[in-house]
N, C-alpha and C positions, 0 to 999 in steps of 0.2 A: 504494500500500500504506500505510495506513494504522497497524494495528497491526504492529508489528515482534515476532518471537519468538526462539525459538533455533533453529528451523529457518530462517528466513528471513536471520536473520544470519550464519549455516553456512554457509549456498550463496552467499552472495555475498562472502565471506571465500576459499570454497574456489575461486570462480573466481579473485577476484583471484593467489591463492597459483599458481595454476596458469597462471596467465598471465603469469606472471614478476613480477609486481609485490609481493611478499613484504613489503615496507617497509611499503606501504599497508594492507595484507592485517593487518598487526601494528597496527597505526593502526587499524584497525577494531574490531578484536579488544579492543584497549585500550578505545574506546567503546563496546563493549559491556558490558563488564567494568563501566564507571563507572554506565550505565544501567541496571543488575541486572538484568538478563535473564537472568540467569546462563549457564551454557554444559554440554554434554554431553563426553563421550570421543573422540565422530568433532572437535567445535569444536578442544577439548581439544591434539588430535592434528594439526590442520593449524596449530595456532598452533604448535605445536613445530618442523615442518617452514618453516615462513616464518621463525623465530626462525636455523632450519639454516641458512636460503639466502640471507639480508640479512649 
């Protein structure tokens, strides 16, 4: 994958999150953030949840 977007950073944030690994999941989330790709409500809403569970 070459180009990265806000779907492709979503779904692989949300498996991390769901896979117990919340820390990394946050860690993602943060390089996202830095890389402006900006983020949506579903992104929005498992960074909240990973934020719960670390």
């Amino acid at each position: 994958m070459t180009t990265r977007n806000v779907v492709s950073w979503t779904a692989f944030i949300v498996g991390l999150v769901h896979a117990g690994y919340s820390l990394e999941g946050l860690l993602y989330f943060s390089e996202m953030w830095r890389s402006k790709v900006g983020y949506d409500s579903q992104t929005f809403t498992i960074a909240l949840k990973a934020s719960a569970d670390s």
